[in-house]
PDB file of N, CA, C and O in Angstrom, chain B, residues numbered from 101:
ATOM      1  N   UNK B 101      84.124 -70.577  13.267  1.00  0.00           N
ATOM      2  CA  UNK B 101      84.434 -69.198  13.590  1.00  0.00           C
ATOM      3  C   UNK B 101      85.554 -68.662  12.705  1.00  0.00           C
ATOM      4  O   UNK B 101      85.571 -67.481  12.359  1.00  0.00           O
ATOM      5  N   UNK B 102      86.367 -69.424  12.388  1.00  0.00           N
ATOM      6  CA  UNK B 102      87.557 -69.024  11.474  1.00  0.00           C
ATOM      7  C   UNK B 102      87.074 -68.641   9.996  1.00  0.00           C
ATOM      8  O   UNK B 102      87.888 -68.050   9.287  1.00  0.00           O
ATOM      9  N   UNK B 103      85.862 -68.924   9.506  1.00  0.00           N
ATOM     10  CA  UNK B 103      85.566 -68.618   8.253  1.00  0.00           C
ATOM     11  C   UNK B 103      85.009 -67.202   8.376  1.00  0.00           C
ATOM     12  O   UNK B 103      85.217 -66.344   7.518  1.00  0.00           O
ATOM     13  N   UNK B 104      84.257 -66.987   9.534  1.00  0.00           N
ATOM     14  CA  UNK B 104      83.256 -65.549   9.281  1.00  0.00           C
ATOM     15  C   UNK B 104      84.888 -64.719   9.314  1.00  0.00           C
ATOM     16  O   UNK B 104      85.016 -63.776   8.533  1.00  0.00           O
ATOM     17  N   UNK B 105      86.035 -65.075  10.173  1.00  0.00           N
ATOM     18  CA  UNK B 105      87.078 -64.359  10.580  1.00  0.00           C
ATOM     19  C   UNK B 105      87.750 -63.865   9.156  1.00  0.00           C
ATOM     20  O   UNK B 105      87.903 -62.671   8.895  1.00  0.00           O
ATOM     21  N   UNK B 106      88.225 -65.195   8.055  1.00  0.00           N
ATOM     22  CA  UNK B 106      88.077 -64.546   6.664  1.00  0.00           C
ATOM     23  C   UNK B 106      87.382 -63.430   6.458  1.00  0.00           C
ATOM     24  O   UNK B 106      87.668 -62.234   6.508  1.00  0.00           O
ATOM     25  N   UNK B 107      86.336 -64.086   6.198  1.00  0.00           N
ATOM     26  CA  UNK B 107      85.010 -63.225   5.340  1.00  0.00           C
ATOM     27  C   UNK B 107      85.313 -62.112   5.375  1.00  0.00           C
ATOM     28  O   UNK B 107      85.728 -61.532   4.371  1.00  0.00           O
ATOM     29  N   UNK B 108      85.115 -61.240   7.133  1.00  0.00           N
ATOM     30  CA  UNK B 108      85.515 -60.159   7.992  1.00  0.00           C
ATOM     31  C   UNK B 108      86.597 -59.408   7.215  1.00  0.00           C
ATOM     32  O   UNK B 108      86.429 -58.265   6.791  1.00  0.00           O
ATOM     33  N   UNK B 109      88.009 -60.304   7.011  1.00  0.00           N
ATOM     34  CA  UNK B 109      88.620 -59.291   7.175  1.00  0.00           C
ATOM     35  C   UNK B 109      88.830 -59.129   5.310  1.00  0.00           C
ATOM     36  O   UNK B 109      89.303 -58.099   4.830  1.00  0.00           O
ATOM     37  N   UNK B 110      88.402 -60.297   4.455  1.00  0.00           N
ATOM     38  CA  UNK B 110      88.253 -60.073   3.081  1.00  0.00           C
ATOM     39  C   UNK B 110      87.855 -59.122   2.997  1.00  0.00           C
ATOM     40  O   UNK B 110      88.437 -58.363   2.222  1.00  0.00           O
ATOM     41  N   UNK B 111      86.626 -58.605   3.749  1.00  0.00           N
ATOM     42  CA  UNK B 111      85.492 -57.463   3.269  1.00  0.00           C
ATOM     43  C   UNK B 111      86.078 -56.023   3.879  1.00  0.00           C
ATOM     44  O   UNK B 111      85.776 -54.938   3.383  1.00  0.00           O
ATOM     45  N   UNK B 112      87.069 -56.197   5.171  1.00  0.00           N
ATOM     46  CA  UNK B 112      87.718 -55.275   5.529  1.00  0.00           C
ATOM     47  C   UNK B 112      88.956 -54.354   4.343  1.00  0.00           C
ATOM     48  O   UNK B 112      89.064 -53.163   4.052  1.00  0.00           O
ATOM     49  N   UNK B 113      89.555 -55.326   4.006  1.00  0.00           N
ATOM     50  CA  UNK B 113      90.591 -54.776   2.752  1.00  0.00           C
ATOM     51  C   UNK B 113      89.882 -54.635   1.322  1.00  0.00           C
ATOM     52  O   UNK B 113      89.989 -53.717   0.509  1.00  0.00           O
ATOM     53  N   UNK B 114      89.302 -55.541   1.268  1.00  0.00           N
ATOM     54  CA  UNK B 114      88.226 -54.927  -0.057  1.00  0.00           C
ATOM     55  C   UNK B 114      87.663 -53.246  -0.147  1.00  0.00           C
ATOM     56  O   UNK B 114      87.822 -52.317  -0.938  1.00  0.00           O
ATOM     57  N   UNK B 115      87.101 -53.409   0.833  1.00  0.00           N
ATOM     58  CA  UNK B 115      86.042 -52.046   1.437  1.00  0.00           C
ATOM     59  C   UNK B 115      87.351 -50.765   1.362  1.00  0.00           C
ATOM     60  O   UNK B 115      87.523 -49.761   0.670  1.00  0.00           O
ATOM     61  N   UNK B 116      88.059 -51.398   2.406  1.00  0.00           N
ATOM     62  CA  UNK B 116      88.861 -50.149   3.002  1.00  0.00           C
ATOM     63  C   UNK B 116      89.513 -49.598   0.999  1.00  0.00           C
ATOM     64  O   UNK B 116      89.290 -48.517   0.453  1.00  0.00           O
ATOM     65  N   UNK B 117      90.179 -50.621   0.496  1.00  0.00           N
ATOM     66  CA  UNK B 117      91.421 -50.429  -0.532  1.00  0.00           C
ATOM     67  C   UNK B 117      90.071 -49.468  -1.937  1.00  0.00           C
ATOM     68  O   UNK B 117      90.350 -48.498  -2.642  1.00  0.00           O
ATOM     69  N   UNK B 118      88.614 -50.289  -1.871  1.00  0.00           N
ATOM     70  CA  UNK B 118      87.972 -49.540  -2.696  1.00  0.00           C
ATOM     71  C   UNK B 118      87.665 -48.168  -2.605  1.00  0.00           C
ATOM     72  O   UNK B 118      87.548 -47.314  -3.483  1.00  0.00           O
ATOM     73  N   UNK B 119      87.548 -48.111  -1.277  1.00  0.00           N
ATOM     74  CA  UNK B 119      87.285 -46.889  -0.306  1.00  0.00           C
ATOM     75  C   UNK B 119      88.031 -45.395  -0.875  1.00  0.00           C
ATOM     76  O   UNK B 119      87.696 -44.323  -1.379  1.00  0.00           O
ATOM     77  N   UNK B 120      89.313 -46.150  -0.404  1.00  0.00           N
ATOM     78  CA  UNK B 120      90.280 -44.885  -0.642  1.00  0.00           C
ATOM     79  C   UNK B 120      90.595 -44.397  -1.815  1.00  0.00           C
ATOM     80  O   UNK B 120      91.110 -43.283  -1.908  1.00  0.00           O
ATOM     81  N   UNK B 121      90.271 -45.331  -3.112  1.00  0.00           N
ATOM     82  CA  UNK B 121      90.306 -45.429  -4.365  1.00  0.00           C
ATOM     83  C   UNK B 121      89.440 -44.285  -4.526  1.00  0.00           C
ATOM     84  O   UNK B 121      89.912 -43.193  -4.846  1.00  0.00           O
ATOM     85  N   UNK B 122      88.106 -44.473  -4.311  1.00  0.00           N
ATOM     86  CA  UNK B 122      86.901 -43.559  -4.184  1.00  0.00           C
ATOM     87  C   UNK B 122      86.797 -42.360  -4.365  1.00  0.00           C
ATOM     88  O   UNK B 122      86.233 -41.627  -5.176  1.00  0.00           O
ATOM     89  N   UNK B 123      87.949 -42.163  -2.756  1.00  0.00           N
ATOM     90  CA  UNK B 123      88.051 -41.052  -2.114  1.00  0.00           C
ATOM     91  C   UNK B 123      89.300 -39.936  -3.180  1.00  0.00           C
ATOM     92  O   UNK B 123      89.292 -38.746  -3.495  1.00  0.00           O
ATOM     93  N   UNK B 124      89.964 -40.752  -3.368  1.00  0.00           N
ATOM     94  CA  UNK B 124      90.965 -40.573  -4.108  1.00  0.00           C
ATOM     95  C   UNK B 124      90.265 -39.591  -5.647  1.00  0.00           C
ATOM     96  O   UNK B 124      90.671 -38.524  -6.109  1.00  0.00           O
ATOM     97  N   UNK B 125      89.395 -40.258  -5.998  1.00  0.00           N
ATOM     98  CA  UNK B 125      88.458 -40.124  -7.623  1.00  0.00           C
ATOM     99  C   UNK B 125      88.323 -38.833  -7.210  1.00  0.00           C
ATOM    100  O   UNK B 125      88.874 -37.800  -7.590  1.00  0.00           O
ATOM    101  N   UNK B 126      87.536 -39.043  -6.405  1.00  0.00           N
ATOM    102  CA  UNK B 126      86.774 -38.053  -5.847  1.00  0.00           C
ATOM    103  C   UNK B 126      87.519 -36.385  -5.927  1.00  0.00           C
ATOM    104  O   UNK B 126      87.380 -35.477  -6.746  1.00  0.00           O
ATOM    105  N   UNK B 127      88.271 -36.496  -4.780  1.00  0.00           N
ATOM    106  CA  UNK B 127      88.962 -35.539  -4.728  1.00  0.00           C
ATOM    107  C   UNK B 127      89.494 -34.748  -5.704  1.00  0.00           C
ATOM    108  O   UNK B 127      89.625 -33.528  -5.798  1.00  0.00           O
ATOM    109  N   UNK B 128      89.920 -36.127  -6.773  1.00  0.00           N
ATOM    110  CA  UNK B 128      90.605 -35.764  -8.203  1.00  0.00           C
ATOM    111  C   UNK B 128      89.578 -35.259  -8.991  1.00  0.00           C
ATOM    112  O   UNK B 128      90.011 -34.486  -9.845  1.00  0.00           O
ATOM    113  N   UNK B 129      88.467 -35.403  -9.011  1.00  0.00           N
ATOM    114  CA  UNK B 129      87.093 -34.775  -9.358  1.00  0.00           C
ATOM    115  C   UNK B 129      87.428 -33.464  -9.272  1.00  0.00           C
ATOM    116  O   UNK B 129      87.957 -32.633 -10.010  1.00  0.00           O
ATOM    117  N   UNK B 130      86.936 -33.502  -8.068  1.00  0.00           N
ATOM    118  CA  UNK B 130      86.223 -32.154  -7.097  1.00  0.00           C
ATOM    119  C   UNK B 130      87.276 -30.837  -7.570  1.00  0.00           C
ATOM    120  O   UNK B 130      86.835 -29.840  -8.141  1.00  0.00           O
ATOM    121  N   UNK B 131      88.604 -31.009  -7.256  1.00  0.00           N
ATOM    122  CA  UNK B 131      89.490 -30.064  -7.389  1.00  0.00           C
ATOM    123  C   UNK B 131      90.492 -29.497  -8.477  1.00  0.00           C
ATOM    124  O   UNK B 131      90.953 -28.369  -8.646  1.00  0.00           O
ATOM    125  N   UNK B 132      90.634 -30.517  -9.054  1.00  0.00           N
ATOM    126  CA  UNK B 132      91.761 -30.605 -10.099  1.00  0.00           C
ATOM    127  C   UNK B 132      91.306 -30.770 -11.552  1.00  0.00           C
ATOM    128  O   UNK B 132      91.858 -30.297 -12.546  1.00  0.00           O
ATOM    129  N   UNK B 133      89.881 -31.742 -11.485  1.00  0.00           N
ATOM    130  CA  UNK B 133      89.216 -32.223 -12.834  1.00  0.00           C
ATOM    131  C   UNK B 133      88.427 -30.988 -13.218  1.00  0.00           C
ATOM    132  O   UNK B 133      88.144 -30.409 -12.169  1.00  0.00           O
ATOM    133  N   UNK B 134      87.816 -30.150 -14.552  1.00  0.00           N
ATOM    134  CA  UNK B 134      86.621 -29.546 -15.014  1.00  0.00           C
ATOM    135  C   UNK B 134      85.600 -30.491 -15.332  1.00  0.00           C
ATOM    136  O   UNK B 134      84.587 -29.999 -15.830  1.00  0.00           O
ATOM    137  N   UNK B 135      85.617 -31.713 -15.169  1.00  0.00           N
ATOM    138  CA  UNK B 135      84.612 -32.929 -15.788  1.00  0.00           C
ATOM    139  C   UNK B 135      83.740 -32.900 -14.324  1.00  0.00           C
ATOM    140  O   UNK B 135      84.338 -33.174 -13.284  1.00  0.00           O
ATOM    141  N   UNK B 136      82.456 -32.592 -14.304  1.00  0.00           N
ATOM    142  CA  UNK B 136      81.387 -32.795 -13.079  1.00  0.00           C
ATOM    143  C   UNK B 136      81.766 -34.665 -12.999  1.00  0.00           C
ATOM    144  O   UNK B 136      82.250 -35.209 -12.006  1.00  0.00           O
ATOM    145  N   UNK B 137      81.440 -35.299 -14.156  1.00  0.00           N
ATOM    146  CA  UNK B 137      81.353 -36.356 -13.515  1.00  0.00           C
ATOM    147  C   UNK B 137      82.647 -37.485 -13.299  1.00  0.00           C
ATOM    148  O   UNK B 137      82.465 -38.702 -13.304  1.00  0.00           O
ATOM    149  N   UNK B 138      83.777 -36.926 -13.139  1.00  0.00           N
ATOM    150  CA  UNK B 138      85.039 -37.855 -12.490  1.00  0.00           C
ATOM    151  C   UNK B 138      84.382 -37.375 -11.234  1.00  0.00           C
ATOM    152  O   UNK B 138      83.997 -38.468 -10.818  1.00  0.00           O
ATOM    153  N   UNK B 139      83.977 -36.499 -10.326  1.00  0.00           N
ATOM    154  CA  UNK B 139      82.896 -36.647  -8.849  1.00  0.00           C
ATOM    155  C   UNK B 139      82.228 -37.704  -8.664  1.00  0.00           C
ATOM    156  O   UNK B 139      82.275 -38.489  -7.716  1.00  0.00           O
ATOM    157  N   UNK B 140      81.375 -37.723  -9.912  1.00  0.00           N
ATOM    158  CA  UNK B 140      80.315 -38.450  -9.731  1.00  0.00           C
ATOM    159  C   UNK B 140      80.986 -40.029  -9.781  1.00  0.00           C
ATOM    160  O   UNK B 140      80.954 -40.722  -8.764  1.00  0.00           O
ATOM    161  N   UNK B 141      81.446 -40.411 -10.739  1.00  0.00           N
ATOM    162  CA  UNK B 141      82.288 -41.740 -10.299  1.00  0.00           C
ATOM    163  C   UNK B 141      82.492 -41.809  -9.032  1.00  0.00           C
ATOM    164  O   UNK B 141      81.912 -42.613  -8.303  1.00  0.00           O
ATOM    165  N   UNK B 142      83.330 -40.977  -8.654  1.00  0.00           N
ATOM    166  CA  UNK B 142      84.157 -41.223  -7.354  1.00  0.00           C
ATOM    167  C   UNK B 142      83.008 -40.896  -5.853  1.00  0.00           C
ATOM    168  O   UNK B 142      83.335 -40.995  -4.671  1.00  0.00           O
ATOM    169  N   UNK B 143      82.057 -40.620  -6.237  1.00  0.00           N
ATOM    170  CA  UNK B 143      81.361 -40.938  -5.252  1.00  0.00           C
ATOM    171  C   UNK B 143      80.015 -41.766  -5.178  1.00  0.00           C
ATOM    172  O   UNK B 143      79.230 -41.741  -4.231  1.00  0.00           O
ATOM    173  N   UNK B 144      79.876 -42.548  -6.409  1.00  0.00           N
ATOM    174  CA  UNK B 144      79.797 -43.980  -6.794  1.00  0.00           C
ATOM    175  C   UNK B 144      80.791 -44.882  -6.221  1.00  0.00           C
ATOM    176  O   UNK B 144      80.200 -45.710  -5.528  1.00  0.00           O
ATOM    177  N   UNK B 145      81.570 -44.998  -6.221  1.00  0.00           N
ATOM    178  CA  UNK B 145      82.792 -46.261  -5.743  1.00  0.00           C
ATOM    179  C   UNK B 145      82.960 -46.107  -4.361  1.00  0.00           C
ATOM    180  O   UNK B 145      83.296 -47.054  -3.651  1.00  0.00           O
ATOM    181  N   UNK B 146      82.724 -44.846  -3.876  1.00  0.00           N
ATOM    182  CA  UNK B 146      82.345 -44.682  -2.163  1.00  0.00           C
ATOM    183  C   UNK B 146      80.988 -45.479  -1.726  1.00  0.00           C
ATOM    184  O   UNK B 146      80.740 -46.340  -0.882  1.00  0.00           O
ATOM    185  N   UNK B 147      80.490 -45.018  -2.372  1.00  0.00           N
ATOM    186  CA  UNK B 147      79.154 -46.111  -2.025  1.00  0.00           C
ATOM    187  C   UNK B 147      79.206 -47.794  -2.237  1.00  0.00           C
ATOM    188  O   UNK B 147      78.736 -48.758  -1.631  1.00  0.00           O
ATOM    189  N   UNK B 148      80.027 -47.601  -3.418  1.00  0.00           N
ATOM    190  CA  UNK B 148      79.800 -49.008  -3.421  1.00  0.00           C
ATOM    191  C   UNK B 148      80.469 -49.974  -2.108  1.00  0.00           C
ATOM    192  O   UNK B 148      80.048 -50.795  -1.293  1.00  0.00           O
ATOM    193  N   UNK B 149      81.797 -49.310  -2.471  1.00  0.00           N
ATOM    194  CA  UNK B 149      82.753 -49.593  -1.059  1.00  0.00           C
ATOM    195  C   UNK B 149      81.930 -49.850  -0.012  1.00  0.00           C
ATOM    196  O   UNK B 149      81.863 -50.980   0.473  1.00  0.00           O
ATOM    197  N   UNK B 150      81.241 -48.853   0.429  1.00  0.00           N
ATOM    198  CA  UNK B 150      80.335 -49.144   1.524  1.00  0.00           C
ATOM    199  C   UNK B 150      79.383 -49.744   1.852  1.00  0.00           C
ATOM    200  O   UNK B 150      79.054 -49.999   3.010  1.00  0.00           O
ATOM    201  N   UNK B 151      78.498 -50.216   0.287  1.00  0.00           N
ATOM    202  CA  UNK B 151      77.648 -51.371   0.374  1.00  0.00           C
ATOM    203  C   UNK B 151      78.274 -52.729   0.692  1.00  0.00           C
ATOM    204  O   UNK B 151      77.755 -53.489   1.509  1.00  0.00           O
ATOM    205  N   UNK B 152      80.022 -53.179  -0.334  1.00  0.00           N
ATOM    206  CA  UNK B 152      79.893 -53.905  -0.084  1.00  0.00           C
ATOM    207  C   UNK B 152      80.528 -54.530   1.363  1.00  0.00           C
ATOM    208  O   UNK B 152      80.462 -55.668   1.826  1.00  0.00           O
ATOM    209  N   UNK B 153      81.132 -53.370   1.845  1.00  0.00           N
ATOM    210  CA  UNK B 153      81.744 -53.844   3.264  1.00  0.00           C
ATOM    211  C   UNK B 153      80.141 -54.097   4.110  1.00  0.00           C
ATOM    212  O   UNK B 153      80.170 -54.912   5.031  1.00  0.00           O
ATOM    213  N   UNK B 154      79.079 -53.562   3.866  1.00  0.00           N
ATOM    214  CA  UNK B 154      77.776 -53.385   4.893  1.00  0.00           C
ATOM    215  C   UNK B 154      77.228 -55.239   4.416  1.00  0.00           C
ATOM    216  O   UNK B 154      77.036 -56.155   5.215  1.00  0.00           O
ATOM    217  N   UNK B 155      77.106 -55.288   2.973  1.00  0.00           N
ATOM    218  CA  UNK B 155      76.673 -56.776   2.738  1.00  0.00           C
ATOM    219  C   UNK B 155      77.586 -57.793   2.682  1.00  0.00           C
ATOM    220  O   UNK B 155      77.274 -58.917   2.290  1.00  0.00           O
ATOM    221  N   UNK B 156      78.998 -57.414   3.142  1.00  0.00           N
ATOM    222  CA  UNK B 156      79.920 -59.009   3.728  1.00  0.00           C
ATOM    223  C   UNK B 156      79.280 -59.130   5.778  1.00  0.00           C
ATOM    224  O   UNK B 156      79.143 -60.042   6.594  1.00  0.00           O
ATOM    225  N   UNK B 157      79.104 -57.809   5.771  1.00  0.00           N
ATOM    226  CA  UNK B 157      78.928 -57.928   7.407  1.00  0.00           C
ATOM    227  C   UNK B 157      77.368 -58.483   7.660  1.00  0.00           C
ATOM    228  O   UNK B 157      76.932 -59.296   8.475  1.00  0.00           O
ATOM    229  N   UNK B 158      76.971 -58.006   7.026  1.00  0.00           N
ATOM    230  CA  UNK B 158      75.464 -58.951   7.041  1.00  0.00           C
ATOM    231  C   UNK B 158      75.135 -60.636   6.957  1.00  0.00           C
ATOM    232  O   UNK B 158      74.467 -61.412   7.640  1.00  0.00           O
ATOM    233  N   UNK B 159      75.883 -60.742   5.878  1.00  0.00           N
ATOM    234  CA  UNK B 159      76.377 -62.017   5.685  1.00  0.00           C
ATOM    235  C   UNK B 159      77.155 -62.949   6.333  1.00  0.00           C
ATOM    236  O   UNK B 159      77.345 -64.054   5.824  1.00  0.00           O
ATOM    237  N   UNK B 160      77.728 -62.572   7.620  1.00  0.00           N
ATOM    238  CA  UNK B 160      78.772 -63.031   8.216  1.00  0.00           C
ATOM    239  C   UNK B 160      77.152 -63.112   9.671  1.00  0.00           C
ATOM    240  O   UNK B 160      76.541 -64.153   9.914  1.00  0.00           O
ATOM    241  N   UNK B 161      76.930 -62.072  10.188  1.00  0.00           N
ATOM    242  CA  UNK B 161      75.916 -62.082  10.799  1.00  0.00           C
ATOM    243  C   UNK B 161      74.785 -63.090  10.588  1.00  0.00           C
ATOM    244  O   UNK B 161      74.278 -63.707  11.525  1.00  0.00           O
ATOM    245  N   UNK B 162      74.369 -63.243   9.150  1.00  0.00           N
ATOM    246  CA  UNK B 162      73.216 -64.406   8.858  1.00  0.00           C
ATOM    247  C   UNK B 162      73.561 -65.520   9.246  1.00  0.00           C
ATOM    248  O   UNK B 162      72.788 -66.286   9.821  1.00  0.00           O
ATOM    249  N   UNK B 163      75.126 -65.859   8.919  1.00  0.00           N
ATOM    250  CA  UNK B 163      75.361 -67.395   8.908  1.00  0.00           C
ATOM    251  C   UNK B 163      75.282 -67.386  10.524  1.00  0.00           C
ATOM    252  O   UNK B 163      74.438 -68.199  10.900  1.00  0.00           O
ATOM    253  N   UNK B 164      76.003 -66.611  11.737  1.00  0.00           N
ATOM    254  CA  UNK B 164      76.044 -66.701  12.614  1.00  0.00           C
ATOM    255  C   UNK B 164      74.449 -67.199  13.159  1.00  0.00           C
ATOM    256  O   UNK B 164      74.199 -68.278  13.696  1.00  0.00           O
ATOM    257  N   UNK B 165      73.381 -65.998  12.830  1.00  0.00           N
ATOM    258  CA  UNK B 165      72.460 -66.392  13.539  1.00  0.00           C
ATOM    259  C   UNK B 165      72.073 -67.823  12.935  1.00  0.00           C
ATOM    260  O   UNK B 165      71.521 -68.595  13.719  1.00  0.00           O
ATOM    261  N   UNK B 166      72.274 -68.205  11.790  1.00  0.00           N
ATOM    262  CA  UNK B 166      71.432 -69.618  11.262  1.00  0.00           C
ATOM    263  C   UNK B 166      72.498 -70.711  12.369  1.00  0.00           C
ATOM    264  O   UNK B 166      71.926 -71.278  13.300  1.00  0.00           O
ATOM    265  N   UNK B 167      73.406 -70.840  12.248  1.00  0.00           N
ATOM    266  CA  UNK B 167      74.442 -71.221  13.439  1.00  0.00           C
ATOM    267  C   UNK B 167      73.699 -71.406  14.438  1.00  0.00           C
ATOM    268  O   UNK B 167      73.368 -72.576  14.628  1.00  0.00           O
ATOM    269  N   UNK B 168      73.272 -70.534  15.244  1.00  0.00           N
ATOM    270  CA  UNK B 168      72.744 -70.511  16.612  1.00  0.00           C
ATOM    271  C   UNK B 168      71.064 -71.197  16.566  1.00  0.00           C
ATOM    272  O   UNK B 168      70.329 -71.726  17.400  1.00  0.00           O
ATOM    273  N   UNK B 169      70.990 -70.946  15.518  1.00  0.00           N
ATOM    274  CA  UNK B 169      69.467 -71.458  15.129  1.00  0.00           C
ATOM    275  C   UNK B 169      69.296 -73.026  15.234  1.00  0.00           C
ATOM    276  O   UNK B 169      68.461 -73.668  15.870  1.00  0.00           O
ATOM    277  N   UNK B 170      70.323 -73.450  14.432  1.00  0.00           N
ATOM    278  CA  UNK B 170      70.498 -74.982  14.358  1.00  0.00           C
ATOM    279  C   UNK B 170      70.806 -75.940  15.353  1.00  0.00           C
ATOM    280  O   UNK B 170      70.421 -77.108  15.412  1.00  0.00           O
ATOM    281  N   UNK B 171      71.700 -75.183  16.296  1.00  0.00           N
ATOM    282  CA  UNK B 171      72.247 -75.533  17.718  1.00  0.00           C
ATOM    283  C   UNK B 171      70.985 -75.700  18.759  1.00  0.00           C
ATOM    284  O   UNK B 171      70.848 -76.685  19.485  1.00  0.00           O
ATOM    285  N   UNK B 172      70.141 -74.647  18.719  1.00  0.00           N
ATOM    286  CA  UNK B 172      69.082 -74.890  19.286  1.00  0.00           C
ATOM    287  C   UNK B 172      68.233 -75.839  18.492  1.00  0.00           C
ATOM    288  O   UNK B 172      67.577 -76.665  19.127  1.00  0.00           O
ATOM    289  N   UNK B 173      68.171 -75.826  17.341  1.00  0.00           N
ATOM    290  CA  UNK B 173      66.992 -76.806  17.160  1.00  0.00           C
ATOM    291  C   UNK B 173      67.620 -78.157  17.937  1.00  0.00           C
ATOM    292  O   UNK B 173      67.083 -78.715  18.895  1.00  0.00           O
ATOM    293  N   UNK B 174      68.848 -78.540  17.319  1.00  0.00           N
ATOM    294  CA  UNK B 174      69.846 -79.701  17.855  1.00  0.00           C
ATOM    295  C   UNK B 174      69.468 -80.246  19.604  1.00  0.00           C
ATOM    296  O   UNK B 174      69.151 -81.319  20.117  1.00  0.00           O
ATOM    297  N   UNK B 175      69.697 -78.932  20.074  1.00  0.00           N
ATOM    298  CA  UNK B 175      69.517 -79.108  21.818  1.00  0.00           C
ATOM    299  C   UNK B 175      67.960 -79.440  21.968  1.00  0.00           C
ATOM    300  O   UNK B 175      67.711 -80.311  22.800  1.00  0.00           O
ATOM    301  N   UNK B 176      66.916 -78.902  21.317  1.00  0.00           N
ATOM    302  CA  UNK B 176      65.613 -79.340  21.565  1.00  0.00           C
ATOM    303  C   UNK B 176      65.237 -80.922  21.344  1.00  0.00           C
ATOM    304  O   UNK B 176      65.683 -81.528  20.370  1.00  0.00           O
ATOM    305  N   UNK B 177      64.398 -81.543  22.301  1.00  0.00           N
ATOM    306  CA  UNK B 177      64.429 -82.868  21.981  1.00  0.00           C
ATOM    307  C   UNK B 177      63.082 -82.799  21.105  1.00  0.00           C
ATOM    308  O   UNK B 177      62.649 -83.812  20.557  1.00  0.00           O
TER     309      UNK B 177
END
């Protein structure tokens, strides 16, 4: 349990710190930049942020269910 607890919160500060980076581009895009695409970056790196916080949580989920999978095979005689 202590490893998915890593994983979790790796993908938590990853996500969050890319996130705001993103958001950050972004904004600096949208308002301040004449370049269309400093936006477009910055809402690229939002996504990504968000893929990869969505595929550490998936991943943390797989191992769990293979976990529970094995336990039962284990308990079956």
């Amino acid at each position: 349990m202590e490893s998915k607890t890593k994983i979790l919160n790796a993908v938590k500060y990853i996500g969050s710190t890319i996130l705001a980076l993103g958001v950050a581009i972004f904004l600096y895009g949208f308002f301040v930049s004449n370049y269309g695409s400093v936006t477009g970056i910055g809402i690229g790196t939002v996504m990504g942020a968000v893929f990869i916080f969505l595929m550490g949580v998936f991943f943390v989920a797989t191992e769990e269910m293979q976990e529970k999978a094995n336990q039962r095979v284990r308990l079956d005689p």
